[in-house]
C-alpha positions as CSV (number, residue, x, y, z in Angstrom):
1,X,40.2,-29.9,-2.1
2,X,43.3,-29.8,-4.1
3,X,43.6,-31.6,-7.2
4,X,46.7,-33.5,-7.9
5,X,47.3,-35.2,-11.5
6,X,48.8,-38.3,-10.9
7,X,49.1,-40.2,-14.1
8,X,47.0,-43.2,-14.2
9,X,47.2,-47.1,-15.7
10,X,45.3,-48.4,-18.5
11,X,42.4,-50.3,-16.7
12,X,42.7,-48.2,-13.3
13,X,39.6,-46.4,-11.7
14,X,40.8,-42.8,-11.2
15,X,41.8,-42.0,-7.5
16,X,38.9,-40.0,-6.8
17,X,36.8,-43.6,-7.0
18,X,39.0,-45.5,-4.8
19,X,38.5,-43.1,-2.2
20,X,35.1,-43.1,-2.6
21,X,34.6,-46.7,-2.5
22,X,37.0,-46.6,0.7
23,X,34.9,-43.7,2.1
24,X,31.2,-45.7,1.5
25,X,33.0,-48.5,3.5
26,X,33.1,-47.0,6.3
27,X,35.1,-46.3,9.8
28,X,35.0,-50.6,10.3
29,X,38.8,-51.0,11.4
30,X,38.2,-47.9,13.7
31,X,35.5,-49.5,15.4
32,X,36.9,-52.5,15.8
33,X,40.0,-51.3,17.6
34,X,37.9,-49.1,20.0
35,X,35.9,-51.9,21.0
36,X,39.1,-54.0,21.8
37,X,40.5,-51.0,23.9
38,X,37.0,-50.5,25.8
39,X,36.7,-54.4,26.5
40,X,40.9,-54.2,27.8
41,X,40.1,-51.3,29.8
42,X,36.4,-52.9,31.4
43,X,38.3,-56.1,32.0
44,X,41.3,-54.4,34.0
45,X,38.6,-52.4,35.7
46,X,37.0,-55.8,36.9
47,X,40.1,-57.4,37.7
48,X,40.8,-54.9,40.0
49,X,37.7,-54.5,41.7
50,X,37.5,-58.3,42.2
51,X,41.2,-59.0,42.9
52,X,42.0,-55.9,45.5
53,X,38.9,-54.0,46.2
54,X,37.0,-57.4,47.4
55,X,39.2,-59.3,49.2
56,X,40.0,-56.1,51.6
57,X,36.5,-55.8,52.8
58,X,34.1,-54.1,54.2
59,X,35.8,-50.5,55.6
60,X,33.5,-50.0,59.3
């Protein structure tokens, strides 16, 4: 990793902590928007299958 000196505030954690404390957080937002995409995606799916496939019928 490449160290940068960024001069700090009185009072401020170095940068190295923040992203650390960022890190230990974890992928949350990530997550959270994958599940939102997965549940569009599933819903679409279902719409379909219930709004076209269905009302077409059985294929003899």
């Amino acid at each position: 990793m490449i160290e940068t000196s960024v001069p700090e505030q009185p009072g401020e954690r170095p940068q190295h902590e923040q992203v650390d404390e960022i890190v230990r957080r974890g992928p949350s937002g990530a997550l959270a928007l994958a599940s939102i995409a997965t549940a569009i995606v599933a819903a679409l799916w279902f719409a379909f299958y219930f709004l076209v496939f269905l009302p077409r019928g059985v294929i003899h």
